[in-house]
Phi, psi and omega in degrees: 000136178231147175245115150235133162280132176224125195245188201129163149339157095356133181081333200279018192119335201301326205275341219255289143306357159285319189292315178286306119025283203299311186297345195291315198149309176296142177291101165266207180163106196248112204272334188293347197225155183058041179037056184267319144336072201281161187294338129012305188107302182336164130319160143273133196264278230299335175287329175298291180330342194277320171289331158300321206248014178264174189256025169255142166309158175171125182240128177266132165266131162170161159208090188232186251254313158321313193317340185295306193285028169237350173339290189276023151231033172261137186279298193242162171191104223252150209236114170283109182217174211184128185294160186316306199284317157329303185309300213278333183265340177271327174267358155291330187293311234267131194237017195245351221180118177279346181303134208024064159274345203255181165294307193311297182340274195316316197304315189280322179316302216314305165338312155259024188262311182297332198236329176280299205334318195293327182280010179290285214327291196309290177323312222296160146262354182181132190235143196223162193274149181253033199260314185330172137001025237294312178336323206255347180288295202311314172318305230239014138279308149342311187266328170286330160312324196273307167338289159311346185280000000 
């Protein structure tokens, strides 16, 4: 059984690449949705673990404050990343997610593009341009699935 996270920004792809994920085959879970989230911001933890310890492949999206204390039980972690102006032109665009339409909004992506990313990066195991492709993101999440397997 293999586990992957795949983390970022806002704007940079995870949801977009989960979904291509999903057509594939594979077991997701994009954490932003069906309360996997707590009001908080948090994971829910005792759902997450529960779900890391079932025996299926599955790659999780999200990105919050917690995800760190689930690292090792991530096969992979995979660091979606992608420059301000990518970000900033996708979650204005972007018709799945309301997050970041307002200024503040945009304000705080650009904020944390400075200040959680670097700490993505340091957790990460791979870090991949979310400029790409998703075809070409989703193969080589594919191949880190297979890898672990």
């Amino acid at each position: 059984m293999a586990r992957v996270l795949v983390t970022g920004m806002s704007g940079v792809g995870k949801s977009t690449l989960l979904e291509e994920i999903s057509r594939r085959g594979y077991l997701v879970v994009d954490t932003d949705y069906d309360g996997w989230t707590l009001s908080d911001g948090t994971w829910d933890e005792p759902r997450m673990a529960a779900l890391l310890a079932e025996g299926s492949d599955v790659v999780v999206s999200g990105t919050v404050e917690n995800q760190g204390r689930f690292y090792d039980r991530f096969d992979q972690v995979v660091l979606l990343s992608a420059p301000l102006d990518v970000l900033l032109d996708r979650v204005l665009k972007r018709l799945n997610n309301p997050y970041g339409k307002t200024a503040g909004q945009r304000a705080e992506i650009e904020r944390y593009l400075g200040e959680v990313e670097p700490l993505l990066r340091f957790g990460a195991s791979v870090e991949l341009d979310g400029r790409r492709p998703v075809g070409e993101l989703a193969d080589i999440v594919e191949r880190l699935l297979a890898v672990a397997s």
